[in-house]
Steps between C-alpha positions, in 0.01 A plus 500: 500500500870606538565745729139524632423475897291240650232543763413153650271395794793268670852444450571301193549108516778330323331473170344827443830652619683306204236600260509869650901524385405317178261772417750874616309597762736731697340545823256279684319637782276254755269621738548186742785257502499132511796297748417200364512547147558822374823607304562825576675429812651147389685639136861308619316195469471542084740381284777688429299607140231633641677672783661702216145514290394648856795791516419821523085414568361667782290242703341679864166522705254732340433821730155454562241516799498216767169394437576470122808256593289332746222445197789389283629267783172345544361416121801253492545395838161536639591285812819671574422847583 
């Protein structure tokens, strides 16, 4: 997968995030975030190893419609929204 884009639902968690830089991915894209436990926002809190893994990725919201982030927002945190 190196140097492919990703297209995900929600901002990754911890784990897939790891297993995203594992795999080359260049450029993750997220149609909703996640405060509690998504990465994207949180990338100081990895070690030092994957911080540099992580260099040079490009990790933002997707540019999408409202109601799309709002669907996004809800499949995963169906309460919240």
């Amino acid at each position: 997968m190196k140097g492919r884009i990703l297209y995900t639902s929600v901002e990754p968690c911890p784990m897939c995030f790891t297993r995203i830089i594992n795999s080359g991915v260049k450029k993750i894209y997220y149609a909703a975030p996640d405060d509690n436990g998504g990465m994207a926002h949180r990338l100081e809190n990895l070690s030092p190893s994957w911080q540099g893994m992580a260099k040079g990725m490009i990790i933002e919201p997707a540019r999408c419609s409202p109601v799309l982030r709002e669907l996004a927002q809800k499949l995963f945190y169906p309460m919240k929204v």
